[in-house]
C-alpha positions as a Python dict, from the first residue, in 0.01 Angstrom:
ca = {
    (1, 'X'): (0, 0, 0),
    (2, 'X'): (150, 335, -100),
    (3, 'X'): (-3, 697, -58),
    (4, 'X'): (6, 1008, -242),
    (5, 'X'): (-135, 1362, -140),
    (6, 'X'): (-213, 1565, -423),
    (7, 'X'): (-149, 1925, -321),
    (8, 'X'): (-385, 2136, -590),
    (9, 'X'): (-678, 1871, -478),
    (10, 'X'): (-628, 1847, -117),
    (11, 'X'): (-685, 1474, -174),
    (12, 'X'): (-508, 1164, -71),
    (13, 'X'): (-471, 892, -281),
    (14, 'X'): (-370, 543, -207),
    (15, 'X'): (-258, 235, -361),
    (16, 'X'): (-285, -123, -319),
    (17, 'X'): (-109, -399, -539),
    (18, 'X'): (-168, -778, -531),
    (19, 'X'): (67, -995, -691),
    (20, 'X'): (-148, -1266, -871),
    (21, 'X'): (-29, -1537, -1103),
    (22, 'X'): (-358, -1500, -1387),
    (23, 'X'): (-554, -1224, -1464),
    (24, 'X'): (-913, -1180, -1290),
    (25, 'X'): (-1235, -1178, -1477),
    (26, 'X'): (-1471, -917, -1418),
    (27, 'X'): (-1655, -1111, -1144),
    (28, 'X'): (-1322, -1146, -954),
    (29, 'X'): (-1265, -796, -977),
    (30, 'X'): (-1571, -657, -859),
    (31, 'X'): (-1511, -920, -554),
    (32, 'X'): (-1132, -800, -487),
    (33, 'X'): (-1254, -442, -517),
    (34, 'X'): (-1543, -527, -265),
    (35, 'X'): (-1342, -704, -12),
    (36, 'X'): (-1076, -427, -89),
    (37, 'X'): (-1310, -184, 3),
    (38, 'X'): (-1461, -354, 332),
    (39, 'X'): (-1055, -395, 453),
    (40, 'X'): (-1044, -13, 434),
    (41, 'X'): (-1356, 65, 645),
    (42, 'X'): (-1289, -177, 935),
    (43, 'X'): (-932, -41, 962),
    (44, 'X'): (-1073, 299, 1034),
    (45, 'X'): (-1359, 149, 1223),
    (46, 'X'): (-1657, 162, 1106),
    (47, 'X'): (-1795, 431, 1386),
    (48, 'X'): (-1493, 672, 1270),
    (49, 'X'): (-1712, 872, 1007),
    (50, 'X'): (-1972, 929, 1230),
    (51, 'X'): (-1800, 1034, 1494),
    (52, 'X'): (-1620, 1296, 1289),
    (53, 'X'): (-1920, 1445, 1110),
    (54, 'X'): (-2136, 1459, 1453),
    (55, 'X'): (-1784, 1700, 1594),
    (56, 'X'): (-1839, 1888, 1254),
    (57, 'X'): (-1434, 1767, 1157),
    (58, 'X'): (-1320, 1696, 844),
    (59, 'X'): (-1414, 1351, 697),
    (60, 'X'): (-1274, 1094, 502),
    (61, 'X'): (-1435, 983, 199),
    (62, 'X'): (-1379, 616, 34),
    (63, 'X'): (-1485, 724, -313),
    (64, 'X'): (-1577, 423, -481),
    (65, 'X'): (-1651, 585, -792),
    (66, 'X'): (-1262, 638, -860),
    (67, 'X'): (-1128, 263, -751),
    (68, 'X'): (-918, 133, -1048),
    (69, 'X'): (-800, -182, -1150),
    (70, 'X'): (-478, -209, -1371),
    (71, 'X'): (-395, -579, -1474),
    (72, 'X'): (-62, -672, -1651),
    (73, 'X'): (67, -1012, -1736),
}
């Protein structure tokens, strides 16, 4: 997993890689990107949002919308 903040956006981006020896068909990858996803929230907790938006702080946002998949051989 590797980060990058992108200064002009104010956003943070991460990265995950799995080393795989085939390529995924597009039922696998909408199940990696699911369990991907669900790994993310319970490492923050899954009261962490809440809590944050009920103090009025700043929030993180998982944006789904933007996951990616890249596969290479």
């Amino acid at each position: 997993m590797s980060f990058e903040y992108l200064e002009e956006s104010q956003s943070l981006i991460g990265k995950i890689d799995y080393k795989i020896n085939r390529l995924l068909n597009k039922e696998e990858i909408e199940a990696l990107t699911e369990y991907t996803a669900g790994q993310l929230l319970d490492g923050i907790g899954s009261g962490f949002q809440q809590e944050r938006m009920l103090e009025r702080l700043d929030c993180p946002i998982i944006n789904y919308e933007e996951f990616k998949v890249d596969q290479s051989s």
